[in-house]
C-alpha positions as CSV (number, residue, x, y, z in Angstrom):
1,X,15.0,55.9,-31.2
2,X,13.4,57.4,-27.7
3,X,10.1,57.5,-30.1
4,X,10.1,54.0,-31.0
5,X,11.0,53.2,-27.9
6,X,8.3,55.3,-25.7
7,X,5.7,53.8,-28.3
8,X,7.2,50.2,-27.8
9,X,7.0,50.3,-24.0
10,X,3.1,51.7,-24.4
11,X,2.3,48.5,-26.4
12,X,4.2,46.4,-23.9
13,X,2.2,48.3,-20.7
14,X,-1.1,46.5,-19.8
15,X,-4.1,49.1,-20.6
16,X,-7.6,48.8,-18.7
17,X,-10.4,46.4,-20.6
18,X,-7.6,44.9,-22.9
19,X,-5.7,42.6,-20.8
20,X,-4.9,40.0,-23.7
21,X,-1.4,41.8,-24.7
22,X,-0.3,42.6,-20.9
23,X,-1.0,38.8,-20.4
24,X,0.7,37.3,-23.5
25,X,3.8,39.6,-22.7
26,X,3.7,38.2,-19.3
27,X,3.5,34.5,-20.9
28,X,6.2,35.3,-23.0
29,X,8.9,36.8,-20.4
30,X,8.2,33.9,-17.7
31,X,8.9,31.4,-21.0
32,X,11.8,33.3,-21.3
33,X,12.5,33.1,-17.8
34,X,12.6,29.4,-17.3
35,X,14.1,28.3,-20.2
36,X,17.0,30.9,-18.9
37,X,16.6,29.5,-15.5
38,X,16.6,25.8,-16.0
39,X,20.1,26.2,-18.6
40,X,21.8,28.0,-16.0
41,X,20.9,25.3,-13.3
42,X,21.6,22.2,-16.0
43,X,24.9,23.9,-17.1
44,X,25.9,24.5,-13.4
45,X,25.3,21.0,-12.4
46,X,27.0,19.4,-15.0
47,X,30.2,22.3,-15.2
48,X,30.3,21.2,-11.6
49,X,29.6,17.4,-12.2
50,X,32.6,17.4,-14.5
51,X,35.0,19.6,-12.7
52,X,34.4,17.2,-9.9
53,X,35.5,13.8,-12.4
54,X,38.8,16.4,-13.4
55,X,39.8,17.2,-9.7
56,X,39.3,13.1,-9.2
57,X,41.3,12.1,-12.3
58,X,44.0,14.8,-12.7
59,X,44.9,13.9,-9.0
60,X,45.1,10.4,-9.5
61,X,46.9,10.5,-12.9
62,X,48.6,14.0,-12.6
63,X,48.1,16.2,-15.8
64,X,50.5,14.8,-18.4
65,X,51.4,11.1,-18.9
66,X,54.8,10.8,-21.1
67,X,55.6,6.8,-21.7
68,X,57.1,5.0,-25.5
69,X,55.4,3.3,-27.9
70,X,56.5,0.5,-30.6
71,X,54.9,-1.0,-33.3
72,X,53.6,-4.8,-32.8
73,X,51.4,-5.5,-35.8
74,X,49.5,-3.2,-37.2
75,X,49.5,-1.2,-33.6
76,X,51.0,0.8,-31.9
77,X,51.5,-0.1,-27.8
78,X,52.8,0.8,-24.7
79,X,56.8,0.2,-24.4
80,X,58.8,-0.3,-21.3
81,X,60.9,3.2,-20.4
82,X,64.3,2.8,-19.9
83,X,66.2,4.1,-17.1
84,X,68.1,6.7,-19.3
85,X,64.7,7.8,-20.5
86,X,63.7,8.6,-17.5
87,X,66.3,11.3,-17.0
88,X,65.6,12.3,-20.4
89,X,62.4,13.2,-19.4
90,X,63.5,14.6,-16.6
91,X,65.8,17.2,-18.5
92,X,63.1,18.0,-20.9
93,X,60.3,18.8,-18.1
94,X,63.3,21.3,-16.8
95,X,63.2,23.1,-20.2
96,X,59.5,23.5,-20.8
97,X,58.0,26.6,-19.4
98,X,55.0,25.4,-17.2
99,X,56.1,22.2,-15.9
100,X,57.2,21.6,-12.3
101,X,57.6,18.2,-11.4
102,X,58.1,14.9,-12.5
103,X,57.6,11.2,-11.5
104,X,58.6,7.6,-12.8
105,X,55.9,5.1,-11.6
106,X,54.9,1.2,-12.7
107,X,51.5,-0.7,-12.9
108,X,50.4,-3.8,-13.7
109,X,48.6,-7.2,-11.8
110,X,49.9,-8.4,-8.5
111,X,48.7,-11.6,-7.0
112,X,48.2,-11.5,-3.1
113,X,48.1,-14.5,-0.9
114,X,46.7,-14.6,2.5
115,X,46.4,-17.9,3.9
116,X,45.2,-20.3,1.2
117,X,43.6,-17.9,-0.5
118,X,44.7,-16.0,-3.4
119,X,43.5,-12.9,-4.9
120,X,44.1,-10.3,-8.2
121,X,44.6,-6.9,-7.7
122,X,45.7,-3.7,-10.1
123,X,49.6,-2.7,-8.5
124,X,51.3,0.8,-8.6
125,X,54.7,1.3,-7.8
126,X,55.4,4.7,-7.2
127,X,58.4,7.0,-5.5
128,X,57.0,8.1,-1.8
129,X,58.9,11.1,-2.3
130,X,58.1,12.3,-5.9
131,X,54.9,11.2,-6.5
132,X,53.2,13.9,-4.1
133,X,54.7,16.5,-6.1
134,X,52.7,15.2,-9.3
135,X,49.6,13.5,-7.9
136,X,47.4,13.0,-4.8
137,X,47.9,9.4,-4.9
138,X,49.5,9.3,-2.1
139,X,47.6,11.9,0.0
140,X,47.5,11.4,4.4
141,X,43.9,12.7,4.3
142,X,43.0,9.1,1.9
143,X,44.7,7.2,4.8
144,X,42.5,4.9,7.1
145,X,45.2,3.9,9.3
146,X,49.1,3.4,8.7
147,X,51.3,5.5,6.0
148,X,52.5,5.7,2.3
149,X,56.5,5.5,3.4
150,X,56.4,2.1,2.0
151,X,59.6,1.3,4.6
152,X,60.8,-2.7,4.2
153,X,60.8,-4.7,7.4
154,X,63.7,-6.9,7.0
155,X,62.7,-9.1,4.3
156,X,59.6,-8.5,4.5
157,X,58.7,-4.9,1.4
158,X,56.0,-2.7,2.8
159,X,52.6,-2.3,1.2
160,X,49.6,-0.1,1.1
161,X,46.0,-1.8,0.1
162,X,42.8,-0.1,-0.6
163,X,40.1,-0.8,2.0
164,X,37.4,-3.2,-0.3
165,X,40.7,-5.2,-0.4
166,X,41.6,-5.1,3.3
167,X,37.8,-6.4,4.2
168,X,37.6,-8.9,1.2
169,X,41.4,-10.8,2.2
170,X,40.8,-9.7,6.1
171,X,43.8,-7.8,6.4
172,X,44.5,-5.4,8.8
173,X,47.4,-3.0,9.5
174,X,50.6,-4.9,10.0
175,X,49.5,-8.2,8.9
176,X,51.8,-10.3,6.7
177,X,51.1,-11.7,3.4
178,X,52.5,-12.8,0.1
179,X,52.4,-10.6,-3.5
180,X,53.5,-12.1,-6.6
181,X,53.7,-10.8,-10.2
182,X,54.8,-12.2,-13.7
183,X,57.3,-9.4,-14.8
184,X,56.6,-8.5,-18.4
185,X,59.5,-5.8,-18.8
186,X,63.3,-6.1,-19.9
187,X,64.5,-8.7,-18.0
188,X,61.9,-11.5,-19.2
189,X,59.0,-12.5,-17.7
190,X,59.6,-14.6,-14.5
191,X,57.0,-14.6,-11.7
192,X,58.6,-13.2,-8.3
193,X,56.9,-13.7,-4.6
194,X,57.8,-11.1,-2.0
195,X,56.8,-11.5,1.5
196,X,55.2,-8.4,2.5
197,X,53.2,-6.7,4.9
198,X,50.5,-4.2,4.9
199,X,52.0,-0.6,6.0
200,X,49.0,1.2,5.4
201,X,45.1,0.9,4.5
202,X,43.6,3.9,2.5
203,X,39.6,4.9,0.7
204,X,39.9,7.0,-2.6
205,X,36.3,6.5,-2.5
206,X,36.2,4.8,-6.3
207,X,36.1,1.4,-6.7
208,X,38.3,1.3,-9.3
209,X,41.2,3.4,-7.1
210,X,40.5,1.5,-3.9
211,X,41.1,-2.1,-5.6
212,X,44.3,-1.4,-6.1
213,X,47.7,-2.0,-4.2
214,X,50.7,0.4,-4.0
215,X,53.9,-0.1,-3.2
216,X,57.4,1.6,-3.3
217,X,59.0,1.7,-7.4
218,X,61.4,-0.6,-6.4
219,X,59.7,-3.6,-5.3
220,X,57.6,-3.3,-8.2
221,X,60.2,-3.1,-10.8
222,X,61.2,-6.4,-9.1
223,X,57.9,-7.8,-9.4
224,X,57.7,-6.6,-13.0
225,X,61.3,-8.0,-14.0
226,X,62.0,-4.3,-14.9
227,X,65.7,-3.7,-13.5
228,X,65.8,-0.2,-13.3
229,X,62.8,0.9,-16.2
230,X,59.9,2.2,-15.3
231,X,55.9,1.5,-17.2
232,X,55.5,5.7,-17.7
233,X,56.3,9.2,-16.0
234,X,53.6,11.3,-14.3
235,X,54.2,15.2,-15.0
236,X,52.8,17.8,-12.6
237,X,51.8,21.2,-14.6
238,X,51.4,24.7,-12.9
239,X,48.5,25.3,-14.7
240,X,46.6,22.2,-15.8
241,X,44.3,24.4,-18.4
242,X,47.5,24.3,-20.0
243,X,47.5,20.6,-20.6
244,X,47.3,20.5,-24.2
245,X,49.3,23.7,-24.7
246,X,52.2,22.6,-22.9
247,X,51.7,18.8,-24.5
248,X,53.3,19.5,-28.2
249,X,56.0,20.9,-26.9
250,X,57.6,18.8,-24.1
251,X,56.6,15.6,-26.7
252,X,59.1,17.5,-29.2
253,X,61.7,18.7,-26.3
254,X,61.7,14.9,-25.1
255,X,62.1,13.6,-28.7
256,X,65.1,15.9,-29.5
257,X,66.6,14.8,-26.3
258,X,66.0,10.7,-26.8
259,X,67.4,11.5,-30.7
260,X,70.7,13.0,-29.4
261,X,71.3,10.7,-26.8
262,X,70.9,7.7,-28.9
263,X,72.6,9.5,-31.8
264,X,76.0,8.7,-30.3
265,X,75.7,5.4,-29.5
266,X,74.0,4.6,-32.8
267,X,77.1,6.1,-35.0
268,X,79.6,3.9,-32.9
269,X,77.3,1.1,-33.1
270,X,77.0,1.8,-37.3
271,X,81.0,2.8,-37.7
272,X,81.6,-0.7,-35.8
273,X,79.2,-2.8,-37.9
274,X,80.5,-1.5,-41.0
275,X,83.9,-2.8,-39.7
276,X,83.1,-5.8,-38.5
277,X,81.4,-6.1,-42.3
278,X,84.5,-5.5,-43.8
279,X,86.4,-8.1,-41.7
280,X,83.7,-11.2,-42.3
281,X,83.2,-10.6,-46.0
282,X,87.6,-11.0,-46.1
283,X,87.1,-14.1,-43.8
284,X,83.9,-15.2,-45.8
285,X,85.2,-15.4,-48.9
286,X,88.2,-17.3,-48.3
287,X,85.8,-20.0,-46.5
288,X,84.3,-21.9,-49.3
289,X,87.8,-22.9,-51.2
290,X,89.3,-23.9,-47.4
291,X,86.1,-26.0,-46.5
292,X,85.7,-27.6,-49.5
293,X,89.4,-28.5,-49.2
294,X,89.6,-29.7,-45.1
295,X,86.2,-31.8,-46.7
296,X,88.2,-33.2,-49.7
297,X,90.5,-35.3,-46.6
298,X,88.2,-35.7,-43.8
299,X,86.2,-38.6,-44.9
300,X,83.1,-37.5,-44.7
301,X,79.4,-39.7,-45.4
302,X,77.2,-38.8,-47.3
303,X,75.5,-37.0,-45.3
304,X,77.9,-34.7,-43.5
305,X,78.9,-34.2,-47.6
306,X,75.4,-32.9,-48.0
307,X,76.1,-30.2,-45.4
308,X,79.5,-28.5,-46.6
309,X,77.9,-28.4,-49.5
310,X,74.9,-26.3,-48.6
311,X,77.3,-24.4,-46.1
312,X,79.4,-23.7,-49.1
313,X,76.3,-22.2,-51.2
314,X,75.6,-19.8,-48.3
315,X,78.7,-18.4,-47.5
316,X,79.5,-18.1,-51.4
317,X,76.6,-15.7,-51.1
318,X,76.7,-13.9,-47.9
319,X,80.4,-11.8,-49.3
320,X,77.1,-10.2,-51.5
321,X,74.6,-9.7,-48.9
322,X,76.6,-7.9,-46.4
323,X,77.9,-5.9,-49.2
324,X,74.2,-4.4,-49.7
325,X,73.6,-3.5,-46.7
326,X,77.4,-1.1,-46.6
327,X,74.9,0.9,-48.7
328,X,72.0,2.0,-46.5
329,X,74.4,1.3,-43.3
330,X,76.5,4.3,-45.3
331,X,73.1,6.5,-45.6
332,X,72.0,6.4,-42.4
333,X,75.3,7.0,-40.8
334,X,75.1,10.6,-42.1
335,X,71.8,11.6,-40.2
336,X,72.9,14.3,-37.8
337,X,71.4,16.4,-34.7
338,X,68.6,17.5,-35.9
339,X,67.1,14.3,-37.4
340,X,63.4,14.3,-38.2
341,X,61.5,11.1,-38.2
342,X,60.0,12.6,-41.4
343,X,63.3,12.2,-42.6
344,X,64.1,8.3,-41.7
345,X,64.3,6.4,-45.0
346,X,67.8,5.2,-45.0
347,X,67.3,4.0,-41.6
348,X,64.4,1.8,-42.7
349,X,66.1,0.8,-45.4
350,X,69.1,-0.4,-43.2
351,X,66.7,-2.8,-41.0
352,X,65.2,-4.3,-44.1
353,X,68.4,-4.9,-45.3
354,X,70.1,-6.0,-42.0
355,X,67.2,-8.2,-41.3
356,X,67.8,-9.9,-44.8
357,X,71.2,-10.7,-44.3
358,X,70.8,-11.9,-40.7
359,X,69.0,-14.8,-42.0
360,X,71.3,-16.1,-44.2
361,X,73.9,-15.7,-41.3
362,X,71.9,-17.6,-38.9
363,X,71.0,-20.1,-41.5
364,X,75.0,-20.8,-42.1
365,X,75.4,-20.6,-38.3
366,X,73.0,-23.4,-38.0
367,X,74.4,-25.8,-40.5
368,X,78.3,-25.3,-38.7
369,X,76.8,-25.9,-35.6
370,X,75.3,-29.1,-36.8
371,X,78.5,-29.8,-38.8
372,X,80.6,-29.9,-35.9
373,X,78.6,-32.0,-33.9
374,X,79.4,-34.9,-36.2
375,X,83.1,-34.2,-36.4
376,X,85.5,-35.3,-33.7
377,X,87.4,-33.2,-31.4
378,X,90.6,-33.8,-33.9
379,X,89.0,-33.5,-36.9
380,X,91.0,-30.9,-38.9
381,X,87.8,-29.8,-40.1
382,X,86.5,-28.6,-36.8
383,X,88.8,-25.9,-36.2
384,X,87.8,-24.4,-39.4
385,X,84.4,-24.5,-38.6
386,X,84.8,-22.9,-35.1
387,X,86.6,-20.1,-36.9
388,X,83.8,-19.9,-39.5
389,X,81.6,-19.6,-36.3
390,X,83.0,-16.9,-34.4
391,X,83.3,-15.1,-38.0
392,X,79.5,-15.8,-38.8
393,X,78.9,-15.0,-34.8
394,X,80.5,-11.3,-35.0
395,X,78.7,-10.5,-38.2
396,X,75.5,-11.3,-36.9
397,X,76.1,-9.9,-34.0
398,X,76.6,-6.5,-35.5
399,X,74.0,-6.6,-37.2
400,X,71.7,-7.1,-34.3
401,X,73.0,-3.9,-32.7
402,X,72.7,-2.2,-35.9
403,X,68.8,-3.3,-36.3
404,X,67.7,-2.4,-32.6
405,X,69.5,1.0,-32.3
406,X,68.0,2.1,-35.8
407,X,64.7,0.2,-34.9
408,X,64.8,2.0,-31.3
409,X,65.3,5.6,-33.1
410,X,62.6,4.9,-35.6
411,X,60.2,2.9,-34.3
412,X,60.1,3.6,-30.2
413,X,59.3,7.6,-30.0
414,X,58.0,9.1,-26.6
415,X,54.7,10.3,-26.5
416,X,52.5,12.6,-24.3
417,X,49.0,12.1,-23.3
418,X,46.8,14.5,-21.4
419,X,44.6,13.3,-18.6
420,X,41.6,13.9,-20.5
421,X,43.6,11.2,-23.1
422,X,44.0,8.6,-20.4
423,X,40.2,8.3,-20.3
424,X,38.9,9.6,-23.1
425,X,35.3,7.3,-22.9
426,X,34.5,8.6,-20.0
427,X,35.3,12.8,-20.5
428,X,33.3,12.2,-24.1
429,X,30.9,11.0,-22.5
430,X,30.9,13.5,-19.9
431,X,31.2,16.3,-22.4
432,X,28.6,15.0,-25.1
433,X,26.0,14.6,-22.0
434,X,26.8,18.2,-20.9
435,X,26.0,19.7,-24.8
436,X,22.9,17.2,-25.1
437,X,21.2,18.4,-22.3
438,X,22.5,21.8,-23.3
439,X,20.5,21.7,-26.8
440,X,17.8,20.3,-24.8
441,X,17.2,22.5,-22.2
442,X,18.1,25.7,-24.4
443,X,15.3,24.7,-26.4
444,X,12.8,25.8,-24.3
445,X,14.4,29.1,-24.5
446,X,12.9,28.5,-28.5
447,X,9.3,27.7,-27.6
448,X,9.5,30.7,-25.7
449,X,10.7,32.9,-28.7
450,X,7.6,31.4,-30.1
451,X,5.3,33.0,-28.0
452,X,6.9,36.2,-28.6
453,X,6.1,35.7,-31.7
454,X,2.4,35.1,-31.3
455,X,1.9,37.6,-28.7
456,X,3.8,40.3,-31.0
457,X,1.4,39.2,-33.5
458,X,-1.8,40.1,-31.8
459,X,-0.5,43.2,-30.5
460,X,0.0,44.1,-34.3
461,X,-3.6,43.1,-35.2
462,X,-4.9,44.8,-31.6
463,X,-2.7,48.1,-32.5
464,X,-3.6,48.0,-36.2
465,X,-5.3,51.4,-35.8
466,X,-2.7,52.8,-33.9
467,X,-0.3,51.9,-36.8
468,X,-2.2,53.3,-39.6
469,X,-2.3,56.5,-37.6
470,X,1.0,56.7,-36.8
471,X,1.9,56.3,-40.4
472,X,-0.7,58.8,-41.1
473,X,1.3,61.4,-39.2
474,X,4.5,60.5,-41.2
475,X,6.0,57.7,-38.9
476,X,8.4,55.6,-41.7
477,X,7.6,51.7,-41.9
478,X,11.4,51.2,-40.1
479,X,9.7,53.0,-37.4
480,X,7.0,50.9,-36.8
481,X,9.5,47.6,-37.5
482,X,11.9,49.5,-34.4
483,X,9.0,49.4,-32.3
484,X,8.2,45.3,-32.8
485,X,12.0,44.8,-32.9
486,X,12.3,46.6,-29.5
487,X,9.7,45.3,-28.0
488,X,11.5,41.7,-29.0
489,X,14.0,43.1,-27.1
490,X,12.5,43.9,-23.8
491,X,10.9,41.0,-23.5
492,X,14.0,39.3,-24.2
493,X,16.0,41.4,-21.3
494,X,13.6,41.6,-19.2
495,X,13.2,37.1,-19.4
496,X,16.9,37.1,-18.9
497,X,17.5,39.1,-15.9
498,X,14.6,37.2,-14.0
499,X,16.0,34.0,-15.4
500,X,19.7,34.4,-14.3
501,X,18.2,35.5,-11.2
502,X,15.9,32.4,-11.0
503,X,18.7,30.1,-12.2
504,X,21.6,31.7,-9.6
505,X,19.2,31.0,-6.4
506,X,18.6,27.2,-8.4
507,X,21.7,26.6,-8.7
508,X,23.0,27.4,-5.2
509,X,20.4,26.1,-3.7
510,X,20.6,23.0,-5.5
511,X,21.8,20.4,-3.0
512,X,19.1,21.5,-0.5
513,X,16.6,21.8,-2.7
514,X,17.3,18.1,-3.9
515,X,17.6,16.6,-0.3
516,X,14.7,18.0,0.4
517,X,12.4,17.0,-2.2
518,X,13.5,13.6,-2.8
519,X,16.2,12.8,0.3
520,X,16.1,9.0,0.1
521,X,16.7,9.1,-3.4
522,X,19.7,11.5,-3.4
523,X,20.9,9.8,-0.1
524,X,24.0,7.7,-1.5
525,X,25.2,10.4,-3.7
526,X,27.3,13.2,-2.3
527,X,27.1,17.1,-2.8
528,X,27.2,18.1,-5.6
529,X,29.8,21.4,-6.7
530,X,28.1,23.9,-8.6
531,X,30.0,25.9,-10.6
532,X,28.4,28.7,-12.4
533,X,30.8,30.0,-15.2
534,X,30.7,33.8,-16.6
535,X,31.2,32.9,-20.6
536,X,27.4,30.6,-20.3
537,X,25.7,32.9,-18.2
538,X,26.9,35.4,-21.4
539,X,26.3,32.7,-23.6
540,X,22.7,31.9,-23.1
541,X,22.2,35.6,-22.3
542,X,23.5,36.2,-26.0
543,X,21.5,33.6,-27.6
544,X,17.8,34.9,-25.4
545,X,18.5,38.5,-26.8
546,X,19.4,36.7,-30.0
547,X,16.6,35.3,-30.4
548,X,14.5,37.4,-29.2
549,X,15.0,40.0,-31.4
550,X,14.8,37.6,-34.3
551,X,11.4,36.3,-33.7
552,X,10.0,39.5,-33.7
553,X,11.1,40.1,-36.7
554,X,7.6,38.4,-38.2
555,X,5.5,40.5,-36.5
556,X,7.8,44.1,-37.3
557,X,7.7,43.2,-41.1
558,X,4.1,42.6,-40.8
559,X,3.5,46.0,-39.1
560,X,5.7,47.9,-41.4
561,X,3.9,46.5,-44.4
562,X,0.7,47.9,-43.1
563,X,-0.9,50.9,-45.2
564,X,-2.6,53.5,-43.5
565,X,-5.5,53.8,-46.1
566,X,-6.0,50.1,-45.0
567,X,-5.4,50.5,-41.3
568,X,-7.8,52.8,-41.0
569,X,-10.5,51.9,-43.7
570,X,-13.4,50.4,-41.3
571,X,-12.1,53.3,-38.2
């Protein structure tokens, strides 16, 4: 190998009155050298582009978003999280290695008037004392004037507005005004007007941030009808790297935890439904003989006639249909701790049934209602038709209970998202920009590999003697290929180390640079952070060697092939 390579760096070396290879090697390593140079500087700008978006976003929606889903159509949406969940959640983040904190919060619209004038803003309700353990939401240094303590004034509930929003409605600290909301949680939707005045004025610096008002969770849950449930929970990570690590497995721990919880309440709610069953099928099918019997002597029209007798076709059916579902009701009672939702048949099987049967109960309920608003007060009838309602009542009643707690264990699971999942436009974008310009740039690092080949090529046709003689003298033909391949090589080191070089000054002289060439242009936008990362510097060191060495691979076979008769036939 010190042969090949002492011949290689001789062909590389410029010799007197045959400048032509010294000059294409030169072309070749400063190719080399700015495509190495500009990848560094592009992969620094945008590492450091993005990193900046991540810093922005993971503060402002913490690193893991748990919240519950249901099904409404064909899709899946967001679901309200009940109180209970919350300290479900709670429990679970305590049993997951890598998580430290937690945080219930609420969004939504809020309506604020000032004056006569009325105006939409995003709201988030937060906890003044949790949420700085899980986001920089709330952060003093984002504070204009006033604080996020979110402290109530008598009547009057405290709250914190972004600056666009202060200068559009002409607030200032302290002033009054009025937020309203329509609630859309739990307890209905009824719109609710707080007074309220403004305890603090911040600047995230984003548009989308600063339009936005915050208040304490409280005050928004009673702007959002919520009671005591919350929209999601923020989690706070140790390591956010970890974010999709860590994901899987608090989504499981959280699910385990909701199952168990509700597993109690659903047997009791499934041992008393079958009960209940028992008792209104006795009660149902005695019904029919004693209505059509009370009927028989309460002088009925025609109409009213019309009724028992449809009544009696229902509840001479129903004994059946609450029989049916005894059998999936049965099934499902026997899931135990460690249910899977892979595993949740009998529990669909209960709702269709349970939601079959509920609608010939309330159709029977309707027609004794009706009934017994024809009849008098003394009517013998009536009585039996109230009984026959609180009968049809409790039956449908348990079966409501049974629907939504086998409905709430199937079809409402908790879910984790990462902050990259929250926005997931934007960080492909990001990301896809980042390997465009990537492919683009390390392209020129390719038209560069192309002039190693031509200049590899020449030196072969300029060194043809040279070859022949060294093959005269017994060099092998992998000899002469190690010497192209080599020389591949050097060019290819040598156009790296002045390209990282090249690219590490670039890159961290980036910001001046750019302020100073075109400072009017690069005016509104602030400093950029570069962030130069050790696995691309290797990567697109890798991938110049790389290729490199493969390029020259033309011009070694072509050397090698060579025969020294012909080489040195017209010497």
């Amino acid at each position: 190998m010190r042969f090949e390579l002492s011949v290689c760096l001789r062909y590389l070396a410029p010799k007197r009155g045959r400048l032509f290879v010294s000059a294409s090697t030169l072309f070749s390593i400063l190719g080399l050298a700015v495509g190495v140079t500009t990848y560094i500087t592009v992969i620094a700008v945008m590492t450091g582009f993005r990193n900046q978006i991540t810093s922005a976003y993971t503060g402002y929606f913490s690193d893991l978003i748990a919240y519950k889903e249901k099904a409404e159509g064909d899709r899946r949406v967001f679901a309200v999280v009940k109180e209970r969940d919350v300290a479900l959640i709670e429990k679970a983040a305590k049993e997951v290695e890598g998580v430290e904190a937690v945080s219930p919060f609420i969004y939504g619209k809020v309506t604020v008037r000032v004056g006569s004038l009325v105006y939409t803003f995003d709201l988030r309700g937060v906890d003044p004392v949790r949420e700085p353990k899980v986001s920089t939401i709330l952060s003093e240094h984002k504070l204009i004037e006033g604080d996020f303590k979110f402290k109530r004034d008598g009547d009057y509930v405290a709250v914190v507005i972004g600056k666009p929003i202060a200068d559009k409605a002409g607030l200032r600290l302290n002033d009054e005004l009025i937020i309203a909301s329509t609630g859309a949680g739990s307890l209905g939707e009824q719109p609710t007007n707080l007074p309220a005045y403004v305890s603090g004025i911040f600047s995230y610096g984003n548009a989308e941030q600063d339009l936005s008002v915050y208040t304490s969770l409280e005050t928004a849950q009673v702007l959002q009808s919520l009671g005591g449930d919350v929209h999601r929970v923020s989690i706070k990570l140790g390591d956010p790297e970890r974010a999709d690590e860590i994901k899987p497995r608090l989504a499981a721990k959280i699910e385990a935890l909701r199952q168990r919880d509700l597993l109690g309440e659903y047997r009791t709610t499934l041992e008393g439904a079958l009960e209940t069953i028992e008792t209104s099928i006795a009660a149902l099918e005695k019904a029919p003989e004693a209505l059509r019997q009370k009927a028989s002597t309460a002088g009925l029209d025609d109409e009213q006639t019309g009724h028992v007798d449809a009544l009696v076709a229902l509840l001479e059916a129903l004994p059946n249909g609450l029989r049916e579902t005894k059998t999936p009701m049965a099934g499902a009672l026997g899931l135990n701790d460690t249910f899977d939702l892979n595993e949740r048949a009998p529990l669909e099987a209960t709702i269709v049934a349970v939601e079959g049967v509920r609608g010939q109960l309330q159709a029977a309920l309707s027609l004794v209602i009706g009934l017994e608003a024809t009849l008098d007060e003394a009517d013998p009838l009536r009585a039996e038709l109230t009984a026959l309602e609180d009968a049809l009542a409790d039956a449908d009643e348990a079966m409501r209970r049974t629907r939504w707690v086998c409905h709430d264990m199937v079809f409402e699971p908790f879910a984790v998202l990462t902050w990259s999942e929250l926005n997931p436009e934007l960080f492909s974008l990001v990301k896809q920009e980042r390997a465009i310009t990537g492919l683009f740039v390390a392209l020129i690092v390719v038209v560069a590999g192309f002039i190693i080949i031509s200049g590899l090529s020449m030196t072969v046709v300029q060194k043809k003697r040279e070859i022949g003689i060294l093959r005269a003298m017994g060099a092998r033909a992998s000899s002469v290929a190690t010497i192209f391949g080599l020389s591949g090589l050097v060019i290819g080191l040598l156009g790296s180390v002045l390209g990282t070089i090249g690219g590490l000054v670039l890159s961290y002289n980036f910001n001046a640079i750019r302020d100073e060439i075109m400072p009017q242009f690069f005016a509104p936008y602030p400093e950029i952070p570069i962030s130069v990362q050790l696995p691309a510097l290797i990567f697109i060191w890798c991938f110049t060697l790389g290729w490199s060495v493969l390029v020259s691979i033309v011009p070694a076979i072509s050397a090698a092939r060579l025969r020294p008769a012909e080489a040195l036939r017209w010497e």
